[in-house]
C-alpha positions in Angstrom: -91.9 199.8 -21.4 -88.8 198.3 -20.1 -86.4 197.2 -21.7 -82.8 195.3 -21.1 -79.6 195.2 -23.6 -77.7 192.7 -23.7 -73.8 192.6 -25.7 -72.8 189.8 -27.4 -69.5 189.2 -26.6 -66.7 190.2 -29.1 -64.4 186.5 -28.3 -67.2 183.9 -28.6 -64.7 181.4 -27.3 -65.9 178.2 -25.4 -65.4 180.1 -21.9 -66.8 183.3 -22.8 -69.9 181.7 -24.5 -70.9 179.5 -21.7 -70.2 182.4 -19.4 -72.5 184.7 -21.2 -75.5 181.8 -21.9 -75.2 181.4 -17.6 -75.3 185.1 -17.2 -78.6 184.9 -19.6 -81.0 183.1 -17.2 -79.7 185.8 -14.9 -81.1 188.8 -16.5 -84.5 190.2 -15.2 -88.1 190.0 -16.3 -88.2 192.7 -18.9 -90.9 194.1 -21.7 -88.3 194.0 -24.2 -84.7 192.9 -24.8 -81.9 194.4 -27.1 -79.3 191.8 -28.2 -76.7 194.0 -29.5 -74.0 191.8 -32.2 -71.7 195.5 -32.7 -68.8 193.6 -30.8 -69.1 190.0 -32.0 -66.1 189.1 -34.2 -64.9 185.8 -33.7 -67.4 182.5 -33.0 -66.6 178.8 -33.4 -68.6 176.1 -34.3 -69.4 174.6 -31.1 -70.6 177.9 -29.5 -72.1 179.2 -32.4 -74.6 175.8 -32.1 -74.7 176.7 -28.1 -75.2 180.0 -27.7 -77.9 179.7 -31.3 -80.1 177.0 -28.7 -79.8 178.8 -25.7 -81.5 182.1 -27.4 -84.1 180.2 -28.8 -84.8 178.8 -25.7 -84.3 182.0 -23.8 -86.9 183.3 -26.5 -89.3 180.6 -25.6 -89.0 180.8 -22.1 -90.0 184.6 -22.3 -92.6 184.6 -24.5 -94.4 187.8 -23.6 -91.6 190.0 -24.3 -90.6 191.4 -27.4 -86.9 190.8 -29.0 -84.9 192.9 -31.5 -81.5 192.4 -32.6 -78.9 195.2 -33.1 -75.6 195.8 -35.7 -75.9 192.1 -36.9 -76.5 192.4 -40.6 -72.5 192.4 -41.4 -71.9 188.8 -39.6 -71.6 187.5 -42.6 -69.6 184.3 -41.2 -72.2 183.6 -38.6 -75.3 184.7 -40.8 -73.8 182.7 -43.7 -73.7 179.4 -41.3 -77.1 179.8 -39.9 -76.3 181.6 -36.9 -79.1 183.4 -36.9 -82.1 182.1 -38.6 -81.4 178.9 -36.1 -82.7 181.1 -33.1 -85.4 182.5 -35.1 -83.6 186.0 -36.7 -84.2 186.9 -40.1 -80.7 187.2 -41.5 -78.7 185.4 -43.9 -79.2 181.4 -44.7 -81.4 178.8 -42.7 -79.4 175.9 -40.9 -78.3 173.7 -43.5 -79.0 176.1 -46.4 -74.7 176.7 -46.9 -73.7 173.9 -49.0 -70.5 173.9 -47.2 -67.1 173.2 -48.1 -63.9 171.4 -47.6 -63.4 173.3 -44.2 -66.6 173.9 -42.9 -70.2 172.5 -41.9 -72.7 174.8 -41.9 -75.3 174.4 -38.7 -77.2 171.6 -40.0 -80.2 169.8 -38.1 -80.9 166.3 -38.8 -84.7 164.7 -37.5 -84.5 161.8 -35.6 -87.3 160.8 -36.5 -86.8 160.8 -40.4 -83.2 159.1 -39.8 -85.6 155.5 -38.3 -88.2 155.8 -41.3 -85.0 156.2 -43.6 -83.4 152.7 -41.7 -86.7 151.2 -41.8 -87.8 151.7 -45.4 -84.4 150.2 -46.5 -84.6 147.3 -43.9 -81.8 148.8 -42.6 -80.5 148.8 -38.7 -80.6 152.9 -38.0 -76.7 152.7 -36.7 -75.6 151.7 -40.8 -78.2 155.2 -41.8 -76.1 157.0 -39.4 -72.7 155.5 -40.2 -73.3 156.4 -44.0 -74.5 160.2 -42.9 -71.2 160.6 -40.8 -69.0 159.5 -43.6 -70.6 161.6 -45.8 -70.0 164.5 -43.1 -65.8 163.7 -43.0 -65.4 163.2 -46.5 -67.1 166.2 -47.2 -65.1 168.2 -44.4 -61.6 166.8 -45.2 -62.1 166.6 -48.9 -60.8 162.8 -48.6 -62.5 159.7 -50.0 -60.5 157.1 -47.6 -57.8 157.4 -45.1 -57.1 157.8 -41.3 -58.4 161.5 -41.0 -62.0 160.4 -43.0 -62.3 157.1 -40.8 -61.5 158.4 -37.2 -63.8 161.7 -37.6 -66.7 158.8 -39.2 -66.0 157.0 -35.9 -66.3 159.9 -34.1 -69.7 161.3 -35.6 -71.3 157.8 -35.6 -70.5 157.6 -32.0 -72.0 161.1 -30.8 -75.0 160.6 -32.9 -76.0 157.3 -32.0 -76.1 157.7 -28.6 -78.6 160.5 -29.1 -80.9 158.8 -31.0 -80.3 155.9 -28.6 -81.1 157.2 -25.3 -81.7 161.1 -25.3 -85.5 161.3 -26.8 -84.2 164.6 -28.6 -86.4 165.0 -32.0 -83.5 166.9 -33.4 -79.6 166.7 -33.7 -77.6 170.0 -34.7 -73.9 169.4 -35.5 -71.7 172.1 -37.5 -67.5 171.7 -37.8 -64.5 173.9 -39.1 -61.4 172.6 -40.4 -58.3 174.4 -40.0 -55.7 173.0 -42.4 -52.8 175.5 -41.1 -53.4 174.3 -37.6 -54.1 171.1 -38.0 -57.0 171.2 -36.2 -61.0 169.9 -37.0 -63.6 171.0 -34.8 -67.3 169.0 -34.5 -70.2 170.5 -32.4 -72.7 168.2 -32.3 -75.9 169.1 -29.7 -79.3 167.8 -28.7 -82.2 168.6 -27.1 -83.3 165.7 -25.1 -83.2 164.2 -21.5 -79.1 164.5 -20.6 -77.2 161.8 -19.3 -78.4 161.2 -16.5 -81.8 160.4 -17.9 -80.0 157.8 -20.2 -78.3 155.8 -17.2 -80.4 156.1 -15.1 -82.2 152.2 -16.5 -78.8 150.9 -15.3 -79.9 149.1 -11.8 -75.8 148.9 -11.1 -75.6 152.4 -11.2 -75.6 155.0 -8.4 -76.0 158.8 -10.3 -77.2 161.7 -7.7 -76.7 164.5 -10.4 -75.8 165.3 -13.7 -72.1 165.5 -13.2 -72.0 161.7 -11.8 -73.5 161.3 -15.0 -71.1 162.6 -16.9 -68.1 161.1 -15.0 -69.9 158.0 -15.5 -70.5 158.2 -18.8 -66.5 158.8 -19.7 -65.8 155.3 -18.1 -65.5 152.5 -20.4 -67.9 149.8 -20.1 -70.7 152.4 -18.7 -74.0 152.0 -20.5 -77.8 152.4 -19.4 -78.6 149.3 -21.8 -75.9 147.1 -21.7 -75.1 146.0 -18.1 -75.2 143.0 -15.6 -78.2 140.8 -16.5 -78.9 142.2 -19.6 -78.0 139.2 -22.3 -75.3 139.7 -25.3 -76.5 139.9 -28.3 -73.4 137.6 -30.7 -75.1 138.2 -33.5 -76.0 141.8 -32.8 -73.1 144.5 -33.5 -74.9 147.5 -32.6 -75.7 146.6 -28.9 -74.7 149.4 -27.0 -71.7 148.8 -24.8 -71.0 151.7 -23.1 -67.5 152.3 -24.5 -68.3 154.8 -28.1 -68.0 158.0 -25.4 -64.7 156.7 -23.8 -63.2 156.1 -27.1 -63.9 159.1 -29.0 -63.0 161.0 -26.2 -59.1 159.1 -26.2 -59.1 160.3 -30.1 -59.8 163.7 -29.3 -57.5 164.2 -26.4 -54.9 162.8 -29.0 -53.3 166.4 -28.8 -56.7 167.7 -29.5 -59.4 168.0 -26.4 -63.1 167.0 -25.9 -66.0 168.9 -24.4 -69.3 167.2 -23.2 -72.2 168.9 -21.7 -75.6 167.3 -20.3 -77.8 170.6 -18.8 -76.0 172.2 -15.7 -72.5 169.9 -15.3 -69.9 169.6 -18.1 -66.3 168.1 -18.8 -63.4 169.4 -20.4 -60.8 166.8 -21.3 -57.8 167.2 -22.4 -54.0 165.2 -22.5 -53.3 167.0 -19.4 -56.3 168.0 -17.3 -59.8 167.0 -16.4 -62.3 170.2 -15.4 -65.7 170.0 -14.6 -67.4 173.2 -15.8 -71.3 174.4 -14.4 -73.2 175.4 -17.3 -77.7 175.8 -17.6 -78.3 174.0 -20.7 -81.2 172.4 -21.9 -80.1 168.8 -23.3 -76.5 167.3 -24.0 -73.8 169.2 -26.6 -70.4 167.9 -27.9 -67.5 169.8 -29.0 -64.6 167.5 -30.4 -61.4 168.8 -31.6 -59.2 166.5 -33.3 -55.6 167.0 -34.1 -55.4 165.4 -37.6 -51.3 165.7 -37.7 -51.3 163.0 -34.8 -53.6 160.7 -35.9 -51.6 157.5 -36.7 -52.9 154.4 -38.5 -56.7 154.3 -37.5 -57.4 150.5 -36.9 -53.7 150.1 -34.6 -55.0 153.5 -32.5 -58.5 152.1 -32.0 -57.1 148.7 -30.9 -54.8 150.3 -28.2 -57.7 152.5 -27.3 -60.1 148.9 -27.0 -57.2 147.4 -25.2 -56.7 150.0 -22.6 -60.5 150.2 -22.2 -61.8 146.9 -21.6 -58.7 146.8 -18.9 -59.6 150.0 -17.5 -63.1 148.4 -17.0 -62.3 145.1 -15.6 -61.0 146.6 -12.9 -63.8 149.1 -12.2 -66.2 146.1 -12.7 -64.2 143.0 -12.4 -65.6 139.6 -14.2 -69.0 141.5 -14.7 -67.2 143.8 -17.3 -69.0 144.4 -20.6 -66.9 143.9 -23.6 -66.8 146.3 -25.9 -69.1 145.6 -29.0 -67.9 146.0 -32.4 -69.5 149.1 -33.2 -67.7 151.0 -30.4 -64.6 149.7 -31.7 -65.1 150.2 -35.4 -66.3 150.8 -38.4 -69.4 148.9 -40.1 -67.3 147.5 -42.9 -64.8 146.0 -40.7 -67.0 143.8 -39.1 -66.8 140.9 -41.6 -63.0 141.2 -41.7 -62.8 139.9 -38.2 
């Protein structure tokens, strides 16, 4: 029988984990393979999530061949946050299982299905369901009941997670954070396992995509939607109509002194107050990695506003008087809407 060993990597930082899941599809057709944990020592959120899917999918790609895993059972970090149970290993808690704390998330999967029969039995719109969940996710992480902090990380989640239920098809949504009070850094990893990007603009007529990373580039301009375009009609009354701009904005809060990391399958973007990289990566699906500097964040509503402002310019003069204006829920919270 053959069989093929593969290390983990003793830095699971975002390089080396995206290097390593790349170097995965790489590895021969083999009766067996060895993942070996002995070196692993530091993992982050974000690639903990990553690198979890991409060995359940390696799993299920080879599924004639036997796995075994090697020197994991004293991970207790990653086998307490569901590192491995969430690609199928029998060690330590399930995703979700951790109750969590003031500075972490466990990996956590939410069904997309059960979050619109949750909307719909309280004759509820399914952006308000997901509003309340995200709150609930930065209260619990910052161990605030109001404030800046709790209402720009609420933004943030709302944002990621209704554009998955909104255009990815993805039955599930995995998210897991770490906050860092000494560094004054939060880190979200939110992922799916849906169409990408490009499958999600692609019902824009106005658009021209050839590939994943047009996609993506797209997708970071303000204004940029695959349901809200030229000919499609504003709803006034309606303030979760997708506008295109909840990607642009979150990604202006993150880069904030923080930085903001999308991926959707092969392409991905790293985006930060200084650079712009476009990174290859063989993913299944779209994945998130926000890090928010929570000593720069200044008052929430004046920050969005500029944000909004700079936007909507910004897409005028990509789109000039066929610009979409950015709808309320892009912009802000739900209970702000009657205050304007």
């Amino acid at each position: 029988m053959s069989m093929i060993e593969v290390k983990i990597p003793q830095n699971l930082s975002l390089t080396n984990a995206l290097n390593f899941c790349n170097r995965l599809w790489d590895l021969d057709d083999s009766d067996k393979y060895a993942f070996d944990f002995v070196n692993l020592e530091f993992i982050e959120p974000f690639t903990m999530a990553y690198v979890a899917n991409e060995l359940k999918r390696f799993r299920q790609t080879k599924i004639e061949s036997e796995f075994v895993a090697l020197n994991h059972q004293h991970k207790t970090y990653a086998a307490h946050m569901g590192f491995f149970k969430a690609f199928g290993l029998d060690c330590g808690n399930k995703p979700g299982q951790a109750a969590g704390s003031s500075t972490y998330l466990p990996l956590t999967i939410l069904n997309v299905a059960e979050l619109k029969k949750e909307a719909a039995d309280a004759y509820d719109h399914v952006g308000n369901v997901i509003e309340s969940k995200s709150e609930d996710i930065a209260k619990i992480l910052t161990r605030q009941e109001e404030g800046d902090l709790v209402d720009t990380l609420t933004f943030s989640i709302r944002e990621i997670i209704r554009n998955i239920v909104e255009h990815s098809d993805s039955k599930v949504i995995e998210y897991c954070a770490q906050y860092w009070p000494t560094k004054n850094i939060v880190e979200l990893a939110i992922l799916d396992t849906g169409n990408g990007i490009m499958k999600g603009l692609s019902t824009n007529p106005h658009l021209i995509i050839k590939d994943e990373r047009d996609a993506l580039h797209l997708a970071m301009l303000p204004g940029v939607s695959g349901k809200m375009y030229k000919g499609v009609k504003k709803r006034r009354d309606d303030e979760w109509q997708n506008s295109g701009f909840g990607l642009y904005m979150t990604s202006r809060i993150c880069r904030n002194g923080g930085d903001f990391f999308i991926v959707s399958n092969d392409k991905s973007i790293f985006l930060d107050s200084k650079s712009k990289r476009d990174i290859e990566c063989n993913y299944r699906g779209t994945a998130l990695r926000l890090r928010i500097d929570t000593s720069r964040i200044s008052t929430y509503s004046d920050m969005l506003a500029q944000y909004r402002k700079e936007g909507f310019e910004a897409a005028k003069r990509f789109s000039g008087k066929d610009a979409v204006e950015p709808s309320i829920a892009s912009t802000m919270l739900a209970r702000d809407f009657k205050e304007n």
